[in-house]
C-alpha positions in Angstrom: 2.1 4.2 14.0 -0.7 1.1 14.0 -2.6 -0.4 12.2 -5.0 -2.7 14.2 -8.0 -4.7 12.0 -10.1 -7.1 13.7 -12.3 -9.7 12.9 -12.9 -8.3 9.3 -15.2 -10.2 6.7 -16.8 -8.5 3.4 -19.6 -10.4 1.5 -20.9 -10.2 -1.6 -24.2 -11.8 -1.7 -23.4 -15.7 -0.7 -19.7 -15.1 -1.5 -17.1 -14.7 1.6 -14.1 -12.2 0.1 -12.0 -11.9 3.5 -13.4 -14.1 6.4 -12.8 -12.7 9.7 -9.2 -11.3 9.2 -7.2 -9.7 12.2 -3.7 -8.5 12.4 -2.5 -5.6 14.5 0.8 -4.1 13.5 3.0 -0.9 15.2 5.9 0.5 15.2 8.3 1.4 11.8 8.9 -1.1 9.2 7.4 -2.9 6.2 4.7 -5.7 6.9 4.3 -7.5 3.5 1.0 -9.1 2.7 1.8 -11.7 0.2 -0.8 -14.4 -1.5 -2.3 -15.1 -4.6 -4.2 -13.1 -7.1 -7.9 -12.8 -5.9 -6.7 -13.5 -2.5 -7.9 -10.4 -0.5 -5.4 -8.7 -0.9 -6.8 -5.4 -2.7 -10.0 -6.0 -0.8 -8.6 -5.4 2.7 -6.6 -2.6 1.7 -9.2 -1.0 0.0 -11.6 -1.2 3.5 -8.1 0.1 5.1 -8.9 3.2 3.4 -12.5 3.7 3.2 -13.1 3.1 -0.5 -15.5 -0.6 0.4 -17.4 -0.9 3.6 -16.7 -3.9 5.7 -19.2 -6.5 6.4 -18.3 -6.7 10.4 -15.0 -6.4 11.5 -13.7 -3.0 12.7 -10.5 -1.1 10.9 -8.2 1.1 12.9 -5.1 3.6 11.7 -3.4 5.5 14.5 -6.3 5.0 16.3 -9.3 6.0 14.1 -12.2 4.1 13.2 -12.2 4.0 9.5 -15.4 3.5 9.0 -16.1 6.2 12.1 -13.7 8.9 11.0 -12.3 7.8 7.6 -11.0 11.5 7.0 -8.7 11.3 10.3 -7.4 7.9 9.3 -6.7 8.6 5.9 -4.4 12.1 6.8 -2.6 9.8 9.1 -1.3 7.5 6.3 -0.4 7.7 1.8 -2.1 5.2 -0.5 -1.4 3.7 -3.7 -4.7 1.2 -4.5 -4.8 -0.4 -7.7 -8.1 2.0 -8.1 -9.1 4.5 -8.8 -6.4 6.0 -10.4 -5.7 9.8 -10.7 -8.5 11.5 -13.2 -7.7 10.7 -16.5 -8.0 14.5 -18.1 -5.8 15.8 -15.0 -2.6 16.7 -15.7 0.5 15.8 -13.4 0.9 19.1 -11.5 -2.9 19.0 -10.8 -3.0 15.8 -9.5 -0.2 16.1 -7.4 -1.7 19.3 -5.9 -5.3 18.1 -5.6 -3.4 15.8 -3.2 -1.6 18.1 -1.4 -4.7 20.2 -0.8 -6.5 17.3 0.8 -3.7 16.8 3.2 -3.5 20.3 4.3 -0.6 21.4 2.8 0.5 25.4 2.3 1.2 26.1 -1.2 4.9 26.6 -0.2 5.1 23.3 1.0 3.1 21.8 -1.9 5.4 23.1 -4.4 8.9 22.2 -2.2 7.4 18.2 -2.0 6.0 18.4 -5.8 9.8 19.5 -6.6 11.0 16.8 -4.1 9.3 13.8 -5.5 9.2 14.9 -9.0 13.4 14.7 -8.7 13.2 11.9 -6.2 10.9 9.5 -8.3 11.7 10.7 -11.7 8.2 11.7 -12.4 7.4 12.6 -16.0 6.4 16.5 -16.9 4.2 18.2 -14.7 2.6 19.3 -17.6 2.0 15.5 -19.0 -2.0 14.0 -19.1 -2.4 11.6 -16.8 -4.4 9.4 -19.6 -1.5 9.5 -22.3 1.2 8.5 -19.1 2.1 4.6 -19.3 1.1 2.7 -16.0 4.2 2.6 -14.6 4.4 6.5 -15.0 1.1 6.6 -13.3 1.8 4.7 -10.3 4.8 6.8 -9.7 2.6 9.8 -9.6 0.0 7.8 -7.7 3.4 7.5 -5.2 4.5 10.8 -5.6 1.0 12.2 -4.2 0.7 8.9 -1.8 4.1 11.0 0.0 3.6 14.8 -0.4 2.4 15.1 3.1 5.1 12.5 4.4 2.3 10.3 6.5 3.8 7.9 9.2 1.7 4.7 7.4 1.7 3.9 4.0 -0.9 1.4 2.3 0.6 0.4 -1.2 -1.0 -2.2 -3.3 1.2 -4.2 -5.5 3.2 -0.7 -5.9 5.2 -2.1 -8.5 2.9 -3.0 -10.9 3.7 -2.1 -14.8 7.2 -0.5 -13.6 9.8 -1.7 -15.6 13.1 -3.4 -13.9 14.8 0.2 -13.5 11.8 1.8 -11.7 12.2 -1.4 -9.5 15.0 -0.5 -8.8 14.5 2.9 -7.9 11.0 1.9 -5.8 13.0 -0.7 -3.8 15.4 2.3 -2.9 12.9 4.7 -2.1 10.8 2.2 0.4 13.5 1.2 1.8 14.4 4.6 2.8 10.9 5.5 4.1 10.9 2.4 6.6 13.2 4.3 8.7 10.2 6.5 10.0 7.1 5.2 8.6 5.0 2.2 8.8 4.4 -0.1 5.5 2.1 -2.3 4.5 2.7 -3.7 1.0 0.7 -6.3 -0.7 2.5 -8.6 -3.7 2.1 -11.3 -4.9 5.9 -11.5 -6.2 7.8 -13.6 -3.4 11.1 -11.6 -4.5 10.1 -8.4 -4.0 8.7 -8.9 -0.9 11.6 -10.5 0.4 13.7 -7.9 -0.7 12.3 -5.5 1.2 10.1 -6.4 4.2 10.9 -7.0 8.0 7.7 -9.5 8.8 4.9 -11.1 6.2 1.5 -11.9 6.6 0.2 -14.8 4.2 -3.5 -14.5 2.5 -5.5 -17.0 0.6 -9.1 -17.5 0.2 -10.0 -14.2 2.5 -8.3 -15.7 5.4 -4.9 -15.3 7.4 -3.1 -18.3 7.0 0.4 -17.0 8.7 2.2 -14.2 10.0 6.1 -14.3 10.8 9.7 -12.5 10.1 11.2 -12.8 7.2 14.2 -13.8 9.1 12.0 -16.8 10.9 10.4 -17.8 7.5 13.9 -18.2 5.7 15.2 -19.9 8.9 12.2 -22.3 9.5 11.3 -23.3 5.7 15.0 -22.9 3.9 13.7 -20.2 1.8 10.7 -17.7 1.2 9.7 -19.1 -1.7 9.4 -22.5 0.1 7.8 -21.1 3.1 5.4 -19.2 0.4 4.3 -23.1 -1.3 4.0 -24.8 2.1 2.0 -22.2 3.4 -0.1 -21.4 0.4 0.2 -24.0 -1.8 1.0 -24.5 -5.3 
């Protein structure tokens, strides 16, 4: 389980997005990638899984080039980007198995992990529209379909947006159950949640790596996440 990105910048005309951004990361666990809105956040993930093209930099999942052999990378890991969002007119069943098709999965084992996760995340009927779900209902199918295949990396991007305090509940549960086996990297920027639930951090602003550490070291060094979170990044 690795996820190894070097030197990656995206531009948009004279404007620098993420400017020459490495991290490398193996092993289990949940890698938190905390900074401001607008910070890159979405950006990088989004390159992680082949929906924007990097300006330079290369992208590596378990080994694959992204932008070489995106459909290898992404069947080695579950996503849940802040778009695009499952098809509107779908309904939840047919999202959920859309998904499961992609990743290879029997029918047999489609239905068992729909059943699974539909218990396991408290999904709303399978026969529900996606468009007439609220968000927090669609990011847990966005979830749901993220795990039907149970990939060893998992890319989530501010997961917990639009769930209310009990689905918080639930999702810090959940993610901290998969961590046991899988890979996480999580972007926020809610200093709580991330603490709650991550073993190491890596801080963003302005499209560039300003720090990467344990949680354990952060809380140590700066008396407090939140603290580390203002002297690192700033008001």
């Amino acid at each position: 389980m690795e996820i190894d990105i070097k030197n990656l910048t995206k531009r948009y005309g004279s404007k620098v997005v993420l400017d020459n951004v490495s991290f490398k990361h193996n092993g289990k666990g949940i890698i938190g990638y905390l900074g401001p809105n607008g910070a890159g956040k979405t950006t990088t993930f989004k390159i992680l899984t082949g929906l924007l093209r990097p300006t330079s930099g290369s992208v590596y999942v378990n080994g694959f080039d992204v932008t070489k052999n995106l459909k290898s990378a992404l069947l080695n890991m579950g996503t849940v980007i802040e778009s695009p969002e499952p098809d509107r007119m779908q309904t939840v069943i047919e999202a959920l198995r859309m998904s499961a098709e992609f990743r290879g999965l029997s029918k047999k084992e489609s239905n068992r992990q729909i059943e699974k996760y539909q218990k396991l995340l408290d999904l709303p009927p399978q026969n529900s529209r996606i468009g007439r779900l609220s968000k927090g209902q669609r990011q847990r199918v966005s979830l749901a379909a993220a795990l039907l295949s149970e990939p060893p990396i998992l890319i989530l991007d501010e997961p917990t947006s639009g769930l209310d305090p009990a689905e918080r509940a639930k999702f810090k549960k959940l993610v901290l159950s998969l961590k046991k086996d899988r890979l996480i990297l999580i972007s926020s920027h809610v200093i709580q949640e991330i603490k709650e639930v991550c073993d190491s951090i890596i801080f963003i602003n302005n499209g560039k790596i300003l720090k990467e550490d344990t949680v354990r070291n952060l809380q140590k060094k700066y008396k407090g996440l939140e603290k580390a979170y203002l002297k690192i990044v700033g008001e």
